[in-house]
Each structure stands twice: as structure tokens, then as C-alpha cells.
C-alpha positions, 0 to 999 in steps of 0.5 A: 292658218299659221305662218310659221318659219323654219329654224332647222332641219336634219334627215334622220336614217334617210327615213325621215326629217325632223323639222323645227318650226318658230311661230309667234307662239313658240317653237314646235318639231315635226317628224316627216317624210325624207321624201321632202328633204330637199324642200326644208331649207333654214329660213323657209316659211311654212304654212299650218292649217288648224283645226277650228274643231280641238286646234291640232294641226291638219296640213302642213303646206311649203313650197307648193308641196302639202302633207297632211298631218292627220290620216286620210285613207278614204274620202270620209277622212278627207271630208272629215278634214275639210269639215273641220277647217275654217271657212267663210262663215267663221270669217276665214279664208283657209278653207279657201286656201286648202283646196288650193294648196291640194290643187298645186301639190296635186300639180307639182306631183304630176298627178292626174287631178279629179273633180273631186277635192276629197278624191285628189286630197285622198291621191295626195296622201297616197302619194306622200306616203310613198 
């Protein structure tokens, strides 16, 4: 998991909002939904989980809001994303992290979470592509 700050973000047609994020590493730009554009503010931190598998990123988490960057239609896809997330063995606790990430967004949502993790990552995406 990355942490990573905010540089700018501006609301494009009211569709949706372009984000540039700072890490140590350089400066990226995300296009996500305007859904969210009262949550990027300059300044904010902003956390990025990795794939261990290629390094693309998977979830982007602020504000205990989380919208992933990979697609999760189903329960495969999510079982695929949890897989490919570094857990205790790889010495990690981003794992950890995630679930709990999806726990709180599941909460500020107002949704009804399962015993599932995969089934309420799968509500989650739903939600978020409203």
C-alpha cells in the first residue's frame, strides 16, 4: 500500500474528476467518478493498493470511501483481487487493510454488509458505479 497525497483535482462535464496524486516516486493522474468530487480536496492523503502479482493498482482508499481500480463484477473478480494483494506471508498487512477499507466503505455507504468479504466488495462496486 502507498501513500500518496494530492496535488489537484478538477470535475470534468460533471461526469467525472481528474485527480493528480504525488508520491515519492512521481506524480500519476486518476479519472474517477464525479460521484466523489466533494471528497478530493488539495492536500489529502490518499492510500494505493498494489498488486504483488504486475504492480498495477487495485483499490484507491480516501476518506473512508474506496473505489477499485480493477473491474469486480462478479465474486470471481473480487476473489481475484484479494488474491493478488500482499498478505501476512509476503510479510504485509495491506491485506489486512483492504478488508477493512471495504468494511468502512460498505458503512459510510449505508449499505447492508454480508459475511462475505467478496460479496460486499462485489456491493461496493456496484455502488460506486452509480
Amino acid at each position: 500500500m502507498e501513500k500518496c497525497k494530492i496535488e489537484s483535482s478538477f470535475c470534468v462535464a460533471n461526469q467525472f474528476v481528474h485527480v493528480k496524486v504525488a508520491n515519492k516516486a512521481g506524480a500519476f493522474v486518476l479519472s474517477l467518478p464525479a460521484k466523489f468530487a466533494s471528497v478530493f480536496g488539495r492536500g489529502d492523503r490518499i492510500d494505493v493498493f498494489d498488486s504483488k502479482v504486475d504492480g498495477k493498482h487495485i483499490a484507491y482508499r480516501i476518506k473512508n470511501q474506496l473505489l477499485f481500480s480493477v473491474p469486480i463484477l462478479n465474486e470471481r473478480g473480487a476473489e481475484k483481487a484479494l488474491k493478488e494483494i500482499s498478505g501476512f506471508r509476503d510479510f504485509s498487512m495491506d491485506k489486512l487493510f483492504l478488508k477493512y477499507s471495504v468494511l468502512m466503505a460498505i458503512q459510510n455507504n449505508a449499505i447492508r454488509p454480508s459475511l462475505s468479504m467478496t460479496a460486499n466488495m462485489v456491493k461496493l462496486a456496484k455502488e460506486n458505479q452509480r
